[in-house]
N, C-alpha and C positions, 0 to 999 in steps of 0.2 A: 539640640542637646547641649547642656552647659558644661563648660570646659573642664571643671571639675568631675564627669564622669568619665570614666574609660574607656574605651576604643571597643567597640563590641563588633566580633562578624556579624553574620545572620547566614547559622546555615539551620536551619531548622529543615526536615525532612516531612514525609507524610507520615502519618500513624497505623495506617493499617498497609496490609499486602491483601492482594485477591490473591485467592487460591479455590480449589475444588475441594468437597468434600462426598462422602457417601453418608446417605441418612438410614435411619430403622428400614426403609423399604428398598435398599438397595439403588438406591436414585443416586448420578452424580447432581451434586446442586453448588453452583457458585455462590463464594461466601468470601470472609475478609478474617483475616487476624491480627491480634493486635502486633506491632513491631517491640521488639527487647534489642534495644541495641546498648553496646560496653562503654562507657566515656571515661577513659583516665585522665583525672585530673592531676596537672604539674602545676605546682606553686611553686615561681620562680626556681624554674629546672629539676625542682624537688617531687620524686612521684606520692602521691599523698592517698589518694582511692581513686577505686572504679567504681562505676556508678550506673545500675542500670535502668534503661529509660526510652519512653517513647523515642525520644531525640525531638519531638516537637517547638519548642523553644528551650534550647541546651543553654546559652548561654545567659538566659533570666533565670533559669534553674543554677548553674553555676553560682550566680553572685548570691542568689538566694540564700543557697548551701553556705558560701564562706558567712556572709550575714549570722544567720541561726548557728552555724557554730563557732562565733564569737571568735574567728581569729584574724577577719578586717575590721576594723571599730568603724571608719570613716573612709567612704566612699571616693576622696579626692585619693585615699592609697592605694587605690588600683589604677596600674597604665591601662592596660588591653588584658580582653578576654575573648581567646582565639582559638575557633573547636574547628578541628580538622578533621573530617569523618574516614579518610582515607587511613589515617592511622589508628581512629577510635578515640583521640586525644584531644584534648583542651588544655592549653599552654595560659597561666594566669600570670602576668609581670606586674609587679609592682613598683613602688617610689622608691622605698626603703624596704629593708629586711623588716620581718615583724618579730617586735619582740616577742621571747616568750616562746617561741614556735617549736621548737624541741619539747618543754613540758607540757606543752598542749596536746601534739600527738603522742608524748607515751601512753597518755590515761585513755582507752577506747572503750566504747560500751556498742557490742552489737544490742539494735533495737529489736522490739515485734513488728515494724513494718512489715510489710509485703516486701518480697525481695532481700529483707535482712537491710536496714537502715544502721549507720554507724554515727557514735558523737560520739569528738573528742572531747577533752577534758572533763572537769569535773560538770556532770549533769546540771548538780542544782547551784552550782558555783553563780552569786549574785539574782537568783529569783525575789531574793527578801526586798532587795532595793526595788524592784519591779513598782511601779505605782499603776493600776490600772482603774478605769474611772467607774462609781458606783453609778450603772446604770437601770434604768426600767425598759422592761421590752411587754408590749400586747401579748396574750392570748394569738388573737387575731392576727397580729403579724406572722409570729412565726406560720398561722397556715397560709396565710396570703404567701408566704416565701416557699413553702416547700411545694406550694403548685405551680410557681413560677419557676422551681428546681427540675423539676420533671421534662419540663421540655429542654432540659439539657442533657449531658452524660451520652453526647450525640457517638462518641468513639463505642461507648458501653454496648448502643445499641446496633454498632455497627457491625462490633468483632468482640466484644467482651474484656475480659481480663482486666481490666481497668478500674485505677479507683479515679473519683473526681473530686476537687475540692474550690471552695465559689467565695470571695469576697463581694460581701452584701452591706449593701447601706441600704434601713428598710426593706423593703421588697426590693429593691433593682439590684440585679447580680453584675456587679462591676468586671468582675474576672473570674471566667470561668475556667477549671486547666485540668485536663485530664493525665495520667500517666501509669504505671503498670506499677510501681509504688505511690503509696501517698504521703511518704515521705517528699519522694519529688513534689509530686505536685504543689505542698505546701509550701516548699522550697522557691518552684517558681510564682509562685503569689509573691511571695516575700521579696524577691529580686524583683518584681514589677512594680511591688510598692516603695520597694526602696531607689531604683531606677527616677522614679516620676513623682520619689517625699511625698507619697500617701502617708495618710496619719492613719491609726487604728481605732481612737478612741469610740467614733461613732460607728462602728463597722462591727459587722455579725459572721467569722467563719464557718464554714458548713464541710462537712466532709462524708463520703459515704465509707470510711475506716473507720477501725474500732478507735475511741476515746484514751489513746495510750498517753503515759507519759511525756513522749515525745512530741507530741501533738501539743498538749498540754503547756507546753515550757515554751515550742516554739511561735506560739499563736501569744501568747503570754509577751514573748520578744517581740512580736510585733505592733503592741501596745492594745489587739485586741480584746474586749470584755465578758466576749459572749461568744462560746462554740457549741455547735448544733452538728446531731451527726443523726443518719439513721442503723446505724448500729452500737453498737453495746460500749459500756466503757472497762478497763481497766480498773485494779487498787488502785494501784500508784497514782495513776491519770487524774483518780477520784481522789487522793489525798494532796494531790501536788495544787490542784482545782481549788480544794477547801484552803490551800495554805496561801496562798496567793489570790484569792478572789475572781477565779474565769468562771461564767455562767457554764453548767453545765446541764447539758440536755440530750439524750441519746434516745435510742428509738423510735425517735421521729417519723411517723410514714404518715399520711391520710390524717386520720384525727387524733392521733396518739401520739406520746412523749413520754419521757420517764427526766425529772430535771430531778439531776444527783447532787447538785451543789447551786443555790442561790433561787431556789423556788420563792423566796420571799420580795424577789425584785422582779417576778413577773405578777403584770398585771390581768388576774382570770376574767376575760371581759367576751368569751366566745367557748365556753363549757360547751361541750357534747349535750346529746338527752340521751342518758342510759338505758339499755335494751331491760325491760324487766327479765327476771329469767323465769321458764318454763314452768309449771307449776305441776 
């Protein structure tokens, strides 16, 4: 790790609990649920949110978070990031004070994540400088990728409640990260890439959340071009999409898609044959 990074623990915990359950026939059947555990975050002794989450990898979801919401710029200004499960808490120190950091947090916006996702300041504050690269993406790939998606969403199918979200180059799913918001989850993509200066420009987000604004802005900040989900999008999501250039694609499942914003940069080279209908 270059010395320029921060001190990270590693307490990352399991994601599910076994427990019992009774079904339609009155049967006990052992089963798993997902874990919801509380993280408050302190920034430099200041308490700032809680945060709820698998706890799976806490503190790539930590840097993530400060990342996406614009109040670390640069990575060498963080010392340590040190999550204590015993309090609930993760203690963040830095080099210096950050500027700015009083008018950042007065401006909040609770989000539509799952679990209620929070940005400080101003949402669309510097989107416009965004530059992201005009790409083309296959027909074909996208289904070569949501068939290699399927065999993931391993927590989903073990206990549910979970959304998942995948940084993909091509078909190969580089990181896949499940959590009970998908706010986190993108969160911790974003700290692995930032962690290990992954670039975005070639890379395809995927998420099984809805296409919100926040998604939008944050995938946007990662320098990503292209996000794919299998479920629905938002206005906002869809106008923030068109204003800044992110491919947008939702509905995703099997042979189906619905691209809300940059259908002209995908290339149709793996059409369906449509069912005639009944006569």
């Amino acid at each position: 790790m270059s010395s320029s990074h921060p001190q990270l623990t590693d307490a990352g915990l399991d994601a599910a609990y076994a427990v019992n359950g009774v079904n339609e026939f009155g049967e006990t059947i052992a089963g798993h649920i997902a874990a919801e555990r509380a993280l408050t975050i302190y920034l430099d002794k200041r308490e700032i949110v809680t945060l709820m989450t698998l706890g799976t990898q806490p503190e790539l979801l930590v840097l993530g978070w400060l990342r996406n919401q614009r109040l670390v710029k640069e990575m060498k200004d963080i010392k340590t990031i040190q999550v204590d499960w015993e309090t609930e808490s993760v203690a963040i120190t830095t080099h210096k004070t950050i500027d700015g950091l009083d008018k950042k947090l007065s401006k909040k916006t609770v989000t539509t994540g799952c679990g209620q996702g929070t940005v400080y300041g101003d949402m669309m504050d510097g989107l416009d400088k965004l530059n992201l690269p005009k790409v083309t993406l296959k027909q074909s790939l996208i289904y070569e990728l949501l068939a290699s998606l399927n065999k993931h969403n391993e927590i989903y199918k073990k206990a549910g409640a979970v959304h998942g979200c995948a940084l993909c180059k091509g078909t190969t799913i580089t990181r896949f990260v499940e959590d009970v918001g998908r706010h986190n989850a993108v969160d911790a993509i974003a700290g692995y890439m930032w962690l290990h200066d992954i670039k975005g420009a070639d890379k395809i987000f995927y998420t099984t959340g809805r296409l919100t604004s926040e998604m939008v802005i944050k995938v946007a900040q990662m320098g990503i071009p292209v996000l794919l989900s299998r479920s629905g999008a938002t206005q906002m999501g869809y106008e923030i999409a068109k204003r800044i250039g992110v491919i947008l694609i939702s509905r995703a499942k099997g042979k189906h898609f619905l691209i809300y914003n940059g259908a002209e940069q995908i290339e149709f080279d793996a059409t369906p044959t449509k069912l005639k209908a009944a006569s």
